[in-house]
N, C-alpha and C positions, 0 to 999 in steps of 0.2 A: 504494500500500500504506500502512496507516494502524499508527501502534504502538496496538496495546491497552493499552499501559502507562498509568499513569497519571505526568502529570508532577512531581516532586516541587518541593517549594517549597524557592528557596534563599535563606536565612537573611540578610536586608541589616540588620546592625545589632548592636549587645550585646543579651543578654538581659539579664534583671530580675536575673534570680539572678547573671549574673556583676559586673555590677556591686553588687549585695550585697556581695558575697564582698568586694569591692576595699575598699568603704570600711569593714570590719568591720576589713581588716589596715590601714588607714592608720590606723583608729581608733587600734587596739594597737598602732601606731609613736608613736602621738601621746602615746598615755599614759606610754608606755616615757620620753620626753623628759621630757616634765612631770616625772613622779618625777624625772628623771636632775637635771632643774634645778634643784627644792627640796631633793634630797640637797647639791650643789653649795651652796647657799647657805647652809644651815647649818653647812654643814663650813668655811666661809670665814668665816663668822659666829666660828666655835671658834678660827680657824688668828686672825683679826685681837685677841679677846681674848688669847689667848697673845700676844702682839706686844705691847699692852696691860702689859700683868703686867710684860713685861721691860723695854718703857720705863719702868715706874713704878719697878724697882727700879734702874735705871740711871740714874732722875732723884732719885733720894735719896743713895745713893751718891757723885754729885754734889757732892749738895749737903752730905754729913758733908766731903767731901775740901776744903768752903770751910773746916769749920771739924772740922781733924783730930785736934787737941788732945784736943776734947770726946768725938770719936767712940773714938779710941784707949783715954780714961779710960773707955768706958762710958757717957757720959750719953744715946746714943743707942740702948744697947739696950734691949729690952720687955724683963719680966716675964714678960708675957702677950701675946697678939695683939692687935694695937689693931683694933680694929670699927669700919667703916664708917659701922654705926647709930648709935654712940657717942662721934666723935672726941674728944678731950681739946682744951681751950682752949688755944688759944698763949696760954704764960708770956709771961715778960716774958724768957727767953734764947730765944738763937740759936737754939740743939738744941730747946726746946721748940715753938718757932714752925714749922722745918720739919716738926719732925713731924705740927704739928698740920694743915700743908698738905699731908702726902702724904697722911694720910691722908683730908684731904677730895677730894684727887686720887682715893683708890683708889675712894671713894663716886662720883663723877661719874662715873669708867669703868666701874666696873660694877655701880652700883648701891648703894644704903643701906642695907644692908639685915647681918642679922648674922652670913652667909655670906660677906663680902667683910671679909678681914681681910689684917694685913698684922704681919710681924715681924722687928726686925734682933738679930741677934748679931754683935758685933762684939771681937776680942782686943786686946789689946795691943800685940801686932805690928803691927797694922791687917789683918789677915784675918776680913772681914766678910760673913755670909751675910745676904741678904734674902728674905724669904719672901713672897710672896703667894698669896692662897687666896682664891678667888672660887666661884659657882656655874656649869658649863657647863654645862647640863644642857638647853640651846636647842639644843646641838651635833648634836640628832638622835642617832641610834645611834649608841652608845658616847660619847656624853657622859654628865658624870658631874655629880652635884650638887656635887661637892668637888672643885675643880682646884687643884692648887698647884703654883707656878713659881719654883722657890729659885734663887737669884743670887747667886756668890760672886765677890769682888772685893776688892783690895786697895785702901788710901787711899794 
């Protein structure tokens, strides 16, 4: 006795379309990563300038507490914000020389530019805020052009 059927063919292998399908979702895993890793490195980018900011105000600080006489009287406080683009020449004092090197510090960390500024207020008590103000705006989303990291400290 013979089947009239006919034999159906069994399927030895992937098809075309199911491995389509695979690397369409590995593609969209792949991409998922990439973003995830350029988010990652801007935002570490922002998190190391912040770090930045606060050692600069902890390296002047510092350096008023060499010489507290002057900082106590004032001769360490701005006016104005000193600008990156702009440092003032180291005088021939103390106070004027470091200032004139932080603020060439704050240029090399983050740039010369008229957005990187830096300010101390400082009392008679010796209660002294330092301000720095740079540009994050690499930080990717939710960076800002204007960051500022005030630092308050006694000498």
């Amino acid at each position: 006795m013979t089947n009239s059927y006919p034999r159906r063919a069994t399927q030895s292998g992937v098809g075309l379309i199911e491995v389509l399908v695979a690397v369409l979702v590995l593609s969209i895993g792949f991409l998922g990563v990439a973003a995830l890793e350029a988010r990652s490195l801007s935002t570490n980018n922002s998190a190391m300038a912040r770090s930045m900011a606060t050692i600069s105000s902890y390296s002047i600080l510092d350096a008023m507490r060499a010489d507290v006489g002057n900082a106590k009287a004032g001769v360490y406080n701005t006016a104005s914000p000193l600008s990156a683009a702009s440092c003032p020449a180291a005088g021939t004092s103390l106070a004027s020389a470091q200032l004139a090197q932080w603020c060439n510090q704050l240029g090399t960390n983050f740039g010369k530019v008229s957005t990187t500024t830096g300010s101390i207020q400082c009392s008679a008590a010796g209660l002294c805020t330092v301000t720095v103000s740079y540009d994050d705006s690499r930080a990717g989303w939710g960076g800002s052009t204007s960051q500022k990291v005030a630092t308050k400290g006694m000498l």
